[in-house]
C-alpha positions in Angstrom: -74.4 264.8 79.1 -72.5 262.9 76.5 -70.1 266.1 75.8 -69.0 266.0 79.7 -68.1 262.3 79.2 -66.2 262.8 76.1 -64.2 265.1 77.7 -63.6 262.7 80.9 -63.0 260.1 78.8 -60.7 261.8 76.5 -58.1 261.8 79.1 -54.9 259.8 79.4 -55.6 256.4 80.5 -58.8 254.8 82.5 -60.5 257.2 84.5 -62.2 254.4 86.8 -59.4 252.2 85.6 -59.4 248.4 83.9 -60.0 246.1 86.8 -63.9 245.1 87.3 -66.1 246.3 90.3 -65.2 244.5 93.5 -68.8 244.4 94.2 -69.3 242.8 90.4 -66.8 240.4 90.7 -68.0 239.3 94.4 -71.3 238.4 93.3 -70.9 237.5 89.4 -70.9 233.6 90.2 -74.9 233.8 90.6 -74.5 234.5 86.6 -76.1 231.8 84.3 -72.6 231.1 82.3 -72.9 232.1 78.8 -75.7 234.6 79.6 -76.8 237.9 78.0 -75.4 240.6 80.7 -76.4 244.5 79.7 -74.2 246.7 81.4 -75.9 250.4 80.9 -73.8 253.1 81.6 -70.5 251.3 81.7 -68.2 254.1 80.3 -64.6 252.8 79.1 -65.9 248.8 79.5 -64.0 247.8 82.4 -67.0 245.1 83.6 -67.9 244.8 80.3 -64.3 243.2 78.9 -64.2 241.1 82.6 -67.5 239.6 82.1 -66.6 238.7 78.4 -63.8 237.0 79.2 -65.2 234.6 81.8 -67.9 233.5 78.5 -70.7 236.2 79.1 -72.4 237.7 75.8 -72.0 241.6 76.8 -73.8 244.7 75.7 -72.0 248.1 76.7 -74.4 250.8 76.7 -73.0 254.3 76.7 -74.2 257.9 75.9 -70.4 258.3 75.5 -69.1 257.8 71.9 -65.7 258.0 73.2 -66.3 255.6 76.4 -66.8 253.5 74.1 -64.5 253.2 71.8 -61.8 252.6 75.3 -64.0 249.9 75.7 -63.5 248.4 72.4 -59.7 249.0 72.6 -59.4 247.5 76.0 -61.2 244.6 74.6 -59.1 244.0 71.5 -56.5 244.4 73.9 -57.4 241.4 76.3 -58.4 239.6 73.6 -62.5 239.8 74.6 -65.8 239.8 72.6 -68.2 242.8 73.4 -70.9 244.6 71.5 -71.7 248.1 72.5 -74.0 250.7 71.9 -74.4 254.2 72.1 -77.4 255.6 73.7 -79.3 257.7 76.1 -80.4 255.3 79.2 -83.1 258.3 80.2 -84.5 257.3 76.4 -83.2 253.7 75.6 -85.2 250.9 76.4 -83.9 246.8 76.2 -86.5 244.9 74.9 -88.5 243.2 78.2 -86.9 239.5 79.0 -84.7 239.9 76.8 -81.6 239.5 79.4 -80.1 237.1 82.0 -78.4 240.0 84.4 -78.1 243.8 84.0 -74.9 245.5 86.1 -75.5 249.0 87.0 -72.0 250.3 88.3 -72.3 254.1 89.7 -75.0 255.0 86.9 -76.4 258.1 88.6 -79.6 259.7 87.3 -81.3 262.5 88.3 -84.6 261.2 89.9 -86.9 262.5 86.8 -85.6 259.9 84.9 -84.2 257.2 87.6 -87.0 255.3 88.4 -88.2 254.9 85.1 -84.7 253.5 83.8 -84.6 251.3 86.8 -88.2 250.1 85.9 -87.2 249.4 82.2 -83.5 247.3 83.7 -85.6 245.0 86.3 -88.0 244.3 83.0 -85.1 243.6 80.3 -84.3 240.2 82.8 -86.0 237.1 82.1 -87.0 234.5 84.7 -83.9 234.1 87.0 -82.3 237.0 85.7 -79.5 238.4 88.2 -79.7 242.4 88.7 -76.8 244.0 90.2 -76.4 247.7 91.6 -73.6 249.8 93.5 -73.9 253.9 93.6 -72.7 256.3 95.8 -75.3 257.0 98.6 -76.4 260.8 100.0 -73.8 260.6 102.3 -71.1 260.5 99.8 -71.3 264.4 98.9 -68.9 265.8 99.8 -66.5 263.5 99.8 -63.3 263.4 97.2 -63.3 260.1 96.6 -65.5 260.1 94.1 -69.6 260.6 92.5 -71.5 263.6 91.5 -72.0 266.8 93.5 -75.4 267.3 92.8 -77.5 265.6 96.0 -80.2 264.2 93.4 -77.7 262.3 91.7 -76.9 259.9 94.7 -78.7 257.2 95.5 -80.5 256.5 99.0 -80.7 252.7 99.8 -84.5 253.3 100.2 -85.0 255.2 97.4 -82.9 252.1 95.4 -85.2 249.3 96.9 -88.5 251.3 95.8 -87.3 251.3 92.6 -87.2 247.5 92.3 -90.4 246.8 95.0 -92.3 244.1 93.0 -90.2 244.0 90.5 -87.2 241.9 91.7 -86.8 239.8 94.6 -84.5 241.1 96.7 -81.4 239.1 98.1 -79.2 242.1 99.7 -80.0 246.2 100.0 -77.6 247.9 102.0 -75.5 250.9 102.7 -72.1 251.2 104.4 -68.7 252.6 104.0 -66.0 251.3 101.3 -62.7 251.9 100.0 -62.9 252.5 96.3 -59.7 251.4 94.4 -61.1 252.4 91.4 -58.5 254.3 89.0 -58.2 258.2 89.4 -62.0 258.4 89.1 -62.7 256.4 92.4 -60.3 256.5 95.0 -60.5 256.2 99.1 -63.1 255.9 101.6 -66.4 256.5 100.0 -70.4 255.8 100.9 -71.8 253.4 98.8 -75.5 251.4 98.2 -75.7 247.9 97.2 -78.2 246.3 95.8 -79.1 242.7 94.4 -82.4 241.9 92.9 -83.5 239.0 91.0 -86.7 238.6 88.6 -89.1 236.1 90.0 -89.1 232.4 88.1 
């Protein structure tokens, strides 16, 4: 999997360009300021560099070496802190508590390993801890606007929420239609999932 991101990322410019999420940035003020943020599969550090610059101590976790290395040059160039590091999420494990919000932005897995990584995200937040979701839904296939082809790489809302049952509290699940302005990578009407959890106190 990390050869076929290479390649993407080896590309001219951003694939899902340099702005943040819109569903990130909409719900980032629930963020302890100053907090430990993981943001596992978060390719060329686009959340990543906006979260460090508004005072949040960011981890980038990639399997891409070059992903990463964007990341890093788009944080040089804006003048942000971030750490990264380069690792399998369907074999990496953040040690339990040990964050205050983890932002999973269109990290698709097929379900053999999803549930497990989700499992291991919702137990790397301490008490408080913020977790944050958005994926393309089943009813994105298809579609040009963006996500994988394979149906077991999208995300049903329900399949989402039993990830995180008793796990997280949840404050929002839900699934609707968007229009992803998201670099070449994410562009037009798409079908999306939301989610927002937060470990119990």
């Amino acid at each position: 999997m990390s050869d076929f991101w290479d390649q993407r990322y080896a590309e001219a410019g951003y694939k899902y360009g340099t702005a943040p999420n819109a569903f990130l940035v909409a719900e980032a003020e629930r963020l302890r300021p100053g907090g430990c943020v993981l943001l596992p599969g978060d390719g060329e550090g686009r959340n990543s560099v906006w979260l460090a610059l508004r005072g949040h101590n960011v981890l980038a976790i990639d399997s891409s070496a070059v992903g990463l290395e964007k990341a890093r040059m788009l944080a040089a160039g804006q003048g942000a802190q971030i750490a990264t590091l380069q690792a399998d999420l369907a074999e990496w494990r953040p040690e339990p508590g040990s964050a205050d919000a983890v932002v999973l932005t269109f990290v698709h897995l097929p379900s053999s390993v999803r549930r497990a990584v989700h499992h291991a995200m919702a137990e790397a937040l301490g008490p408080g801890g913020w977790l944050i979701l958005e994926a393309f839904d089943r009813a994105q296939l298809g579609r040009s606007s963006g996500g994988p082809k394979d149906p077991d790489m999208l995300y049903p809302l329900e399949a989402v929420q039993a990830d995180f049952d008793g796990l997280l509290r949840e404050e929002l699940a839900w699934a609707g239609e968007v229009t992803l302005d998201e670099g070449p990578g994410h562009r037009g009407a798409a079908r999306v999932v939301r989610y927002l959890g937060q470990r119990p106190a």
